[in-house]
N, CA, C and O atoms as a GROMACS GRO file, in nm:
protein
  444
    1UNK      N    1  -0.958   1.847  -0.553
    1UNK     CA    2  -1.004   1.724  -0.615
    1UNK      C    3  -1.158   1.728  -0.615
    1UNK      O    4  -1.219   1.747  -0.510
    2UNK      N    5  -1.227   1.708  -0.743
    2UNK     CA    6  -1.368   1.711  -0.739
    2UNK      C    7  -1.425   1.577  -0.659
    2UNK      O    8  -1.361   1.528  -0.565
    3UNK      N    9  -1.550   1.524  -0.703
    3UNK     CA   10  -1.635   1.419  -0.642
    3UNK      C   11  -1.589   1.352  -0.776
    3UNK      O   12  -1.499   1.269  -0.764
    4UNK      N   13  -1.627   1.370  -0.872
    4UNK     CA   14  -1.561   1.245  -0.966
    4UNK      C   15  -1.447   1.202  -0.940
    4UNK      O   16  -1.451   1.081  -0.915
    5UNK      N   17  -1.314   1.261  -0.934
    5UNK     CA   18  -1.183   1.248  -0.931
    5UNK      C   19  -1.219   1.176  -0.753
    5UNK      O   20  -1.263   1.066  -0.786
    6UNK      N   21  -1.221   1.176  -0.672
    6UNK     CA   22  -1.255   1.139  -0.525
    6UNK      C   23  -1.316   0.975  -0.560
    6UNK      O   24  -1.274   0.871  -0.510
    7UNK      N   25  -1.403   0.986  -0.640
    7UNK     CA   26  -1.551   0.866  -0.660
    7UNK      C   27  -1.435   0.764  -0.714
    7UNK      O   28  -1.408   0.660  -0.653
    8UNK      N   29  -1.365   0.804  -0.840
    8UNK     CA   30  -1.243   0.730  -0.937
    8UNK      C   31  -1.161   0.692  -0.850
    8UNK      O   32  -1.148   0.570  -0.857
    9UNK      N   33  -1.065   0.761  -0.729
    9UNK     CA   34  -0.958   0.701  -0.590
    9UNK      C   35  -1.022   0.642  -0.536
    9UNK      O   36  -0.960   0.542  -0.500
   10UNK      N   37  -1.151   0.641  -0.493
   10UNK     CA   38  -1.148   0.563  -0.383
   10UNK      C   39  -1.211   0.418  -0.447
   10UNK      O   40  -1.225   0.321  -0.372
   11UNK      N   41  -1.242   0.411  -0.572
   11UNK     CA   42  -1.277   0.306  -0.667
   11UNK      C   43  -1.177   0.179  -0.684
   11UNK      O   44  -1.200   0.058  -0.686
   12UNK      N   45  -1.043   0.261  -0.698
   12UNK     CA   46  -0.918   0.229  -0.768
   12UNK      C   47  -0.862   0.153  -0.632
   12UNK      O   48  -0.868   0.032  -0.612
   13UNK      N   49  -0.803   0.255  -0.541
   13UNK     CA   50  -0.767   0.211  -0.428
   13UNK      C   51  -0.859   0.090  -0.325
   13UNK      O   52  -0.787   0.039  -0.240
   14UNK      N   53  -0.976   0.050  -0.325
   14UNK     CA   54  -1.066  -0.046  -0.301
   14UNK      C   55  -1.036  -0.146  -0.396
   14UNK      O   56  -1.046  -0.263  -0.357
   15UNK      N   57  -1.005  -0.126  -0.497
   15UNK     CA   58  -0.968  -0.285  -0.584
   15UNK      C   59  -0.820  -0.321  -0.563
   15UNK      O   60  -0.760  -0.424  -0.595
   16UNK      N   61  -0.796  -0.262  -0.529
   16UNK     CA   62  -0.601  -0.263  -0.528
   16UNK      C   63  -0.564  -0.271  -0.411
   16UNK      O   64  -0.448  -0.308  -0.393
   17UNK      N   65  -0.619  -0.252  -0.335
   17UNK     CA   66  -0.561  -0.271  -0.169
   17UNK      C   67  -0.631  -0.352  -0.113
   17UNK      O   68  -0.727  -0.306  -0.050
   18UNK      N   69  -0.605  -0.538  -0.115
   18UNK     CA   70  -0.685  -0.636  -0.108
   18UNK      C   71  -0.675  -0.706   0.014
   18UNK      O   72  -0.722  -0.817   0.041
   19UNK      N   73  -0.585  -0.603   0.108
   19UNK     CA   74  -0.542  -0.637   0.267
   19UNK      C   75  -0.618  -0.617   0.374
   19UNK      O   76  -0.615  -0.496   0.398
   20UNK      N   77  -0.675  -0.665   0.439
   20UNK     CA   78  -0.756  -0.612   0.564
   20UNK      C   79  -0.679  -0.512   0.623
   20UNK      O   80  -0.556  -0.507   0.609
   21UNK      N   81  -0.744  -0.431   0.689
   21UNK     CA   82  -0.655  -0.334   0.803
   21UNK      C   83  -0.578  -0.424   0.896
   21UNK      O   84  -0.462  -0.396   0.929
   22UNK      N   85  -0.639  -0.527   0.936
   22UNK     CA   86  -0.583  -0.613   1.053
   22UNK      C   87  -0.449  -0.711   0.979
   22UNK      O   88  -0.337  -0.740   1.024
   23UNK      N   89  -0.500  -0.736   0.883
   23UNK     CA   90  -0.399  -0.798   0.799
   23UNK      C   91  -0.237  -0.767   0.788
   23UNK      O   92  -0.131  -0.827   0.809
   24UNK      N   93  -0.288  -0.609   0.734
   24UNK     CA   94  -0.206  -0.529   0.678
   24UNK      C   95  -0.108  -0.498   0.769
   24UNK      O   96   0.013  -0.502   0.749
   25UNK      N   97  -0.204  -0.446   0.936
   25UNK     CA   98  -0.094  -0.398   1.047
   25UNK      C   99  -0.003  -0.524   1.109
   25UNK      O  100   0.112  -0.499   1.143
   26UNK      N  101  -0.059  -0.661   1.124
   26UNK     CA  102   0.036  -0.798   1.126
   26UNK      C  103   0.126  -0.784   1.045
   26UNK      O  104   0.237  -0.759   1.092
   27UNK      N  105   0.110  -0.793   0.887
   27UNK     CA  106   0.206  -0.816   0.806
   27UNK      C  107   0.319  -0.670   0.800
   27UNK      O  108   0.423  -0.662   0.735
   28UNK      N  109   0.259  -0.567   0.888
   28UNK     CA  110   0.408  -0.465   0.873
   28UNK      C  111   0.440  -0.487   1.017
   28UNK      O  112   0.468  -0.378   1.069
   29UNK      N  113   0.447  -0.593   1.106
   29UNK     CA  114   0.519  -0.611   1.259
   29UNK      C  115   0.602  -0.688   1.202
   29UNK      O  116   0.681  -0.728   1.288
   30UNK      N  117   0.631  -0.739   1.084
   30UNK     CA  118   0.689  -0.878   1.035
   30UNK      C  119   0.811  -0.816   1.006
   30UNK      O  120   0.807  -0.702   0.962
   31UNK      N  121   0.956  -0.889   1.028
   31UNK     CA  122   1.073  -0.884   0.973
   31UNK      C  123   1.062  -0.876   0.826
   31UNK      O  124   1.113  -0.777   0.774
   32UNK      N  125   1.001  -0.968   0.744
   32UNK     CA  126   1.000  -0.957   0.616
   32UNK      C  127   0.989  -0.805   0.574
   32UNK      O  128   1.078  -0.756   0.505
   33UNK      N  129   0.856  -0.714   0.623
   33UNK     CA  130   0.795  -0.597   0.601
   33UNK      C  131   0.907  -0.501   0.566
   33UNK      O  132   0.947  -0.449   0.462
   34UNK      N  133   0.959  -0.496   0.754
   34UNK     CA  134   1.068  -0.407   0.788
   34UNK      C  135   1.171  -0.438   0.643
   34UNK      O  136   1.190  -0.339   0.572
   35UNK      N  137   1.214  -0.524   0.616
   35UNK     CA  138   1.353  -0.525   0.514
   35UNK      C  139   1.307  -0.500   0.418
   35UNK      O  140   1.394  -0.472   0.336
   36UNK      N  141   1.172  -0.492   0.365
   36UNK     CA  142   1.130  -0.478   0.198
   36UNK      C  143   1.152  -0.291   0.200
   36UNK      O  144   1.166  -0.217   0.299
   37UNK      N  145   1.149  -0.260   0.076
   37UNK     CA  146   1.171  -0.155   0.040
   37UNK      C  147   1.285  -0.049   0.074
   37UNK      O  148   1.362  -0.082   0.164
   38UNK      N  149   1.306   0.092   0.004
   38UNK     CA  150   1.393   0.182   0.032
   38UNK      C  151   1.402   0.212   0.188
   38UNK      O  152   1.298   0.234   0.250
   39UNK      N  153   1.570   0.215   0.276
   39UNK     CA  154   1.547   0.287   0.344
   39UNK      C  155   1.628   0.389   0.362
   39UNK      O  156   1.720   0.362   0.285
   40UNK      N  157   1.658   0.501   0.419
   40UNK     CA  158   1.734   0.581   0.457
   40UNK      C  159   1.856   0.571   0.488
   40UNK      O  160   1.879   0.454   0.516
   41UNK      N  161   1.959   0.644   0.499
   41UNK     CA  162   2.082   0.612   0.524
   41UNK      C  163   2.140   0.602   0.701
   41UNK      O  164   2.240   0.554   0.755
   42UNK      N  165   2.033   0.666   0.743
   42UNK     CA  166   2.008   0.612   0.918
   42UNK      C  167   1.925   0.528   0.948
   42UNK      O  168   1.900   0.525   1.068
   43UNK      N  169   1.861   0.442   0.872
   43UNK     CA  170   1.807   0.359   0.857
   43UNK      C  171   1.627   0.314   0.931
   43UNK      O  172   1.574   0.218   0.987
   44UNK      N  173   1.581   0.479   0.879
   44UNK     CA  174   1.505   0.459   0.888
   44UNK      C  175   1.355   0.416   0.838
   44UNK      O  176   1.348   0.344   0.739
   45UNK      N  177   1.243   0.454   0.898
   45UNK     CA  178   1.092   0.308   0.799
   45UNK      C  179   1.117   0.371   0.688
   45UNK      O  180   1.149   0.489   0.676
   46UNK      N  181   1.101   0.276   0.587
   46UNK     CA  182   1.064   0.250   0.434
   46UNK      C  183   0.913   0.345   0.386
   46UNK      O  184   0.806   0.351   0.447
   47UNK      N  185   0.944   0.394   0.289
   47UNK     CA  186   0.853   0.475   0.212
   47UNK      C  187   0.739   0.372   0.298
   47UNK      O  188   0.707   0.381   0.417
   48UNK      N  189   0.693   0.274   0.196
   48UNK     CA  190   0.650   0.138   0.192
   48UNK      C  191   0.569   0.109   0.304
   48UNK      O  192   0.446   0.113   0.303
   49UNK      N  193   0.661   0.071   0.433
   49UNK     CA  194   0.618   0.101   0.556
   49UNK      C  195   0.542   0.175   0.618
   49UNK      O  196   0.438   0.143   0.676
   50UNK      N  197   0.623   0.347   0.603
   50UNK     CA  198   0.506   0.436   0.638
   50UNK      C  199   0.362   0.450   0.576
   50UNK      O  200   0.251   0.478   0.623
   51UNK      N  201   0.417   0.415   0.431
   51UNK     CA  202   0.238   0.417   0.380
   51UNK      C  203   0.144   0.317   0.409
   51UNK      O  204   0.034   0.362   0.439
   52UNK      N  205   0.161   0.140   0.408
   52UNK     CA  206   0.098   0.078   0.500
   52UNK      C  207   0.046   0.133   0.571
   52UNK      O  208  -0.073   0.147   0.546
   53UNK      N  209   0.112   0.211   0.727
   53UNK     CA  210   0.062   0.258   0.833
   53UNK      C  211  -0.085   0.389   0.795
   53UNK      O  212  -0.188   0.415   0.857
   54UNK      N  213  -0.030   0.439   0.675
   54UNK     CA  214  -0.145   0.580   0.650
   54UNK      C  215  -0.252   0.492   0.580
   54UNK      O  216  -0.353   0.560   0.563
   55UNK      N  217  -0.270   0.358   0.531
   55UNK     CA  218  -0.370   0.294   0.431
   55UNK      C  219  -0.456   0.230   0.542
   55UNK      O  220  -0.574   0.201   0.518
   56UNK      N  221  -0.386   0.201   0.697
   56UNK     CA  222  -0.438   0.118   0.751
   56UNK      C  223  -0.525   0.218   0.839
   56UNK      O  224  -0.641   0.186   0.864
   57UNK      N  225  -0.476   0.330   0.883
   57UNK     CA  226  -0.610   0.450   0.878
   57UNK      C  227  -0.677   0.500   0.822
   57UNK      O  228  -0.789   0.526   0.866
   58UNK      N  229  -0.639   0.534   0.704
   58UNK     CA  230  -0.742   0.543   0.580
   58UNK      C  231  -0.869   0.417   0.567
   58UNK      O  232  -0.991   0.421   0.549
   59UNK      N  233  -0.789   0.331   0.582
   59UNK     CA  234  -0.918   0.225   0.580
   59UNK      C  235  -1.020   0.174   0.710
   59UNK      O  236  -1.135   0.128   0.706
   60UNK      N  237  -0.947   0.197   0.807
   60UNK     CA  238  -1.080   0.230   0.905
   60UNK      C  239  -1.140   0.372   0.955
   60UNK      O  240  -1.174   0.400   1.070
   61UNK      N  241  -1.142   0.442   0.854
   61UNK     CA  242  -1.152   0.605   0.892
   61UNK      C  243  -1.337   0.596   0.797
   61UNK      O  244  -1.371   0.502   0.726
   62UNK      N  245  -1.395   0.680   0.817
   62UNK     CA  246  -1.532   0.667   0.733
   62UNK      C  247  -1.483   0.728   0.648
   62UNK      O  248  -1.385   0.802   0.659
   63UNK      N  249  -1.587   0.685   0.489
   63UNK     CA  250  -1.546   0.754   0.383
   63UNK      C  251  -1.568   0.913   0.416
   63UNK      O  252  -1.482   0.988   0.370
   64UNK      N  253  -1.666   0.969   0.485
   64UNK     CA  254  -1.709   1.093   0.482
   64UNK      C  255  -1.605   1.192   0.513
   64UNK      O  256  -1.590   1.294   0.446
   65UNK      N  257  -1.521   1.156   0.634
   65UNK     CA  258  -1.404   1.204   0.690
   65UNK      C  259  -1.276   1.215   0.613
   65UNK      O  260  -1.205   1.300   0.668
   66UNK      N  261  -1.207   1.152   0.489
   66UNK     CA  262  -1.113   1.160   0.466
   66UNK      C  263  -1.110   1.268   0.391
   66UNK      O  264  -1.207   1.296   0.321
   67UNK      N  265  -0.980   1.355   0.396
   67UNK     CA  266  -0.884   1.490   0.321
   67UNK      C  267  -0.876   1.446   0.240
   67UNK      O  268  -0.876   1.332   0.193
   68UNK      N  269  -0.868   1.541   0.214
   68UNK     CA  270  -0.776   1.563   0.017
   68UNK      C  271  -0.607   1.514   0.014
   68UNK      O  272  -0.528   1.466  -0.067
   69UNK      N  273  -0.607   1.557   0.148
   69UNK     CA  274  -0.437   1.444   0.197
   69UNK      C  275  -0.448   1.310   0.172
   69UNK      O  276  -0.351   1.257   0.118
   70UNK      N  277  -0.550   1.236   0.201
   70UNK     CA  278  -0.599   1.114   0.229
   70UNK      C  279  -0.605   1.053   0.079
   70UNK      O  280  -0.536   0.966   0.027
   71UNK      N  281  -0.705   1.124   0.030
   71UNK     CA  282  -0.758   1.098  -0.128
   71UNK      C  283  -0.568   1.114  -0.207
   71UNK      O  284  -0.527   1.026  -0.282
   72UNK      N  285  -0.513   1.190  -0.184
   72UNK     CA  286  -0.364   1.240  -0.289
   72UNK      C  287  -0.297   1.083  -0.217
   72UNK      O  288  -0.232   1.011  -0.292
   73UNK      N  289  -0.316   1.047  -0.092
   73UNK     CA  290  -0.225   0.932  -0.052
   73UNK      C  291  -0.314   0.824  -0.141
   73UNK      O  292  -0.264   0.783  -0.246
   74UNK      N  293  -0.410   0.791  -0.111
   74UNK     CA  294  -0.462   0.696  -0.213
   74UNK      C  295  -0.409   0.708  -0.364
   74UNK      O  296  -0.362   0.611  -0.423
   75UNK      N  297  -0.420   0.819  -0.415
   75UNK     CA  298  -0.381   0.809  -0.560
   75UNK      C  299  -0.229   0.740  -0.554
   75UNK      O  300  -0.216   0.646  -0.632
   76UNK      N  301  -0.125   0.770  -0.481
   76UNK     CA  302   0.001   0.725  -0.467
   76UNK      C  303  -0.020   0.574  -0.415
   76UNK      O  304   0.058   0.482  -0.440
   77UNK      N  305  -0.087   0.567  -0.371
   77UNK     CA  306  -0.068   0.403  -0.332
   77UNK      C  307  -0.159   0.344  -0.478
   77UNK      O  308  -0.125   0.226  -0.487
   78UNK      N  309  -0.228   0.366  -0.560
   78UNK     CA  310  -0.268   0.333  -0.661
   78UNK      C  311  -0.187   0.291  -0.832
   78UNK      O  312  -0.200   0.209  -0.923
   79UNK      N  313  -0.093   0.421  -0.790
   79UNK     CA  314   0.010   0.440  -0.870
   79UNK      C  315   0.117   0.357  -0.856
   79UNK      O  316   0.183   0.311  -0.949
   80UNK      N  317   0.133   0.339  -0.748
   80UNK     CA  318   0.274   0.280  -0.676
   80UNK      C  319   0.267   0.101  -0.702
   80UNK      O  320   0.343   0.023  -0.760
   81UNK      N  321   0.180   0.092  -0.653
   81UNK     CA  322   0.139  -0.044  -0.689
   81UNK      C  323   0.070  -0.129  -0.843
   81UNK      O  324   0.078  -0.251  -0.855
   82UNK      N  325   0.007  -0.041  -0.947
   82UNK     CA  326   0.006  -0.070  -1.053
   82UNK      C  327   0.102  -0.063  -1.160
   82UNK      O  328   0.091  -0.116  -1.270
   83UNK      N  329   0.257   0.048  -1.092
   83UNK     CA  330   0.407   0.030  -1.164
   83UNK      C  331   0.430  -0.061  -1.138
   83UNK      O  332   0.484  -0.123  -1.230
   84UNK      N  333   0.412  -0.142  -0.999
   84UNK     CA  334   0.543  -0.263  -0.924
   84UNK      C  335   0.444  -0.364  -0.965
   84UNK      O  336   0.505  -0.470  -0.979
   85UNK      N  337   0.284  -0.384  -0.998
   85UNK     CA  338   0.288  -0.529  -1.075
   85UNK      C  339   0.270  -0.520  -1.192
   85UNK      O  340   0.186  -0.596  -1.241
   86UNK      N  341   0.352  -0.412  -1.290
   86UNK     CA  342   0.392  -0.407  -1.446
   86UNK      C  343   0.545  -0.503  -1.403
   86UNK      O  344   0.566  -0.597  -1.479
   87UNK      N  345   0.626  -0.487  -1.312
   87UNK     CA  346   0.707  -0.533  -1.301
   87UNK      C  347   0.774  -0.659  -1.249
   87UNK      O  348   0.889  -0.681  -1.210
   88UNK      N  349   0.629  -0.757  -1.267
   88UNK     CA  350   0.640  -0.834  -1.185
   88UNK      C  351   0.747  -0.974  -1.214
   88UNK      O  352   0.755  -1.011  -1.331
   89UNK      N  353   0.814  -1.035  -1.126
   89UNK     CA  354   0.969  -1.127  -1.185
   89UNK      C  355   0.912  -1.229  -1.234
   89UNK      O  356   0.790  -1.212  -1.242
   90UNK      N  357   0.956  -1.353  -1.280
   90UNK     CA  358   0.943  -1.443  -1.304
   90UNK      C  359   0.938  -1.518  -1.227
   90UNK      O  360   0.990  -1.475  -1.123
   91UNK      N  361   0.875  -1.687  -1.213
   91UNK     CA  362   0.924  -1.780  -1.125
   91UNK      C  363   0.775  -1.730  -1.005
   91UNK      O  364   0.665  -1.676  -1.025
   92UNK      N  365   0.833  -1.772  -0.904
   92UNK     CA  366   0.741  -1.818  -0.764
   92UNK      C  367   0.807  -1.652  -0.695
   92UNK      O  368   0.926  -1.622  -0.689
   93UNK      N  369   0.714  -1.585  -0.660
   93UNK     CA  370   0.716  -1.447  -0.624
   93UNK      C  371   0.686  -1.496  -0.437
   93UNK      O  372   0.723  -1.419  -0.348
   94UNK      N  373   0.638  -1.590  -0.414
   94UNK     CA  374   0.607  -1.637  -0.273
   94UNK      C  375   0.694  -1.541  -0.177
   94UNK      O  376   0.636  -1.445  -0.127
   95UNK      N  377   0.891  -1.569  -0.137
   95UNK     CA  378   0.925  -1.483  -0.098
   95UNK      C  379   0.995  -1.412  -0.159
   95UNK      O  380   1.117  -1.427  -0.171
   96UNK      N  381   0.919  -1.313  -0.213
   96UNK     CA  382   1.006  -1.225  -0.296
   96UNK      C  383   1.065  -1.072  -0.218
   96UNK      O  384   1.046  -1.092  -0.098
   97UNK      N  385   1.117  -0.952  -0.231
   97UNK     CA  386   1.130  -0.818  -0.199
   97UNK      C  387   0.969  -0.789  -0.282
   97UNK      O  388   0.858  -0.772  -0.232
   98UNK      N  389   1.012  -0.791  -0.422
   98UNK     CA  390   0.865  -0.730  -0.519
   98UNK      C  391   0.745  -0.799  -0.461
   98UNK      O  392   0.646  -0.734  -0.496
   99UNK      N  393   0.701  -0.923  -0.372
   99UNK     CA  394   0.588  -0.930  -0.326
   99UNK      C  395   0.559  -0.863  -0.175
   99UNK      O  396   0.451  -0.827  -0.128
  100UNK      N  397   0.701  -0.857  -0.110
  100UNK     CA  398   0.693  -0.771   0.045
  100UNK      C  399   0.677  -0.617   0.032
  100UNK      O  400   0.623  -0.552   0.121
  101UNK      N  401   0.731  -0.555  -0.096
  101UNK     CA  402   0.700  -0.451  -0.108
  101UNK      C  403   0.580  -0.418  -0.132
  101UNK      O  404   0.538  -0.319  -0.073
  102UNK      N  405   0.490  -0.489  -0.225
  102UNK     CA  406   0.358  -0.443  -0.249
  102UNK      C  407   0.305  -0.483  -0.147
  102UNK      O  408   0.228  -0.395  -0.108
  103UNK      N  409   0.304  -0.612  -0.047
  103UNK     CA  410   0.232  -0.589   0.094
  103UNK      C  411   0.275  -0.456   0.150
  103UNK      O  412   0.180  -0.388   0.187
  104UNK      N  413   0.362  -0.414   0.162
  104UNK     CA  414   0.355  -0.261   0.235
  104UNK      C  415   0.290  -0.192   0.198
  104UNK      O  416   0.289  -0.076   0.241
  105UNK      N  417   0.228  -0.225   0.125
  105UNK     CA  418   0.129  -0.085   0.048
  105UNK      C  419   0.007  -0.147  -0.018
  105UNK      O  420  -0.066  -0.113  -0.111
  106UNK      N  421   0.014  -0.301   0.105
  106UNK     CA  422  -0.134  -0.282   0.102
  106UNK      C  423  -0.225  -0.394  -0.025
  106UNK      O  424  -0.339  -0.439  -0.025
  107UNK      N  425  -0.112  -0.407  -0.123
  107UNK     CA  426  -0.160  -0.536  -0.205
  107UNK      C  427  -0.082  -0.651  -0.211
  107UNK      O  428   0.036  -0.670  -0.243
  108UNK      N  429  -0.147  -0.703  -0.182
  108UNK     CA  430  -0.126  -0.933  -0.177
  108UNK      C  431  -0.108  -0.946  -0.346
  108UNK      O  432  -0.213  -0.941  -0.411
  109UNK      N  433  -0.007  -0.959  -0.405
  109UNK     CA  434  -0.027  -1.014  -0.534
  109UNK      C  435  -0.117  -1.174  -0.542
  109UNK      O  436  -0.170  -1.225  -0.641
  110UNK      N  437  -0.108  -1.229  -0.386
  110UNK     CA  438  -0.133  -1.380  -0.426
  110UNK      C  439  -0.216  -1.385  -0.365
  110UNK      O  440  -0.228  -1.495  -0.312
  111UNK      N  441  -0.311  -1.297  -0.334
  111UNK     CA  442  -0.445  -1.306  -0.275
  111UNK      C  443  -0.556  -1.332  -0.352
  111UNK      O  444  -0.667  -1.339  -0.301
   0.00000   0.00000   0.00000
């Protein structure tokens, strides 16, 4: 990944991930969190979940320090979250799955 392509993620992902770190790690201790999204058939954390947890290091990590792992997870949380609010339901999203899921990853639609 060049410095442009790097400069463009971490641009994207800063407008789109409108959760504090502190925020973010409260709102995935939450029952709501845990039940939003895919899980496994042994029932284990949600895509969703685990990425929360990698955004909420990513975001207190210095910019200087983060991988190209880091930067490819940003692009996926960028992606992930500009499909799911193309899709957003009708009505009062307050408690929705489609609003607990995008908190797992970091965006508040109603923030």
């Amino acid at each position: 990944m060049d410095d442009e392509e790097r400069r463009e993620t971490w641009e994207q992902f800063r407008e789109l991930v409108n959760m504090t770190p502190a925020g973010l790690e409260k709102w995935l201790e939450s029952d709501e969190s845990h039940s939003a999204g895919q899980h496994g058939k042994d029932g284990a954390e949600s895509t969703g979940h685990a990425s929360g947890r990698r955004i909420v290091e990513i975001q207190r990590s210095k910019k200087g320090d983060l991988s190209d792992d880091d930067y490819q997870h940003m692009r996926k949380v960028v992606g992930y979250v500009r499909r799911h609010l193309a899709q957003r339901p009708s009505g009062d999203v307050r408690d929705t799955r489609w609003r607990h899921s995008l908190m797992n990853w970091g965006h508040d639609p109603l923030a």
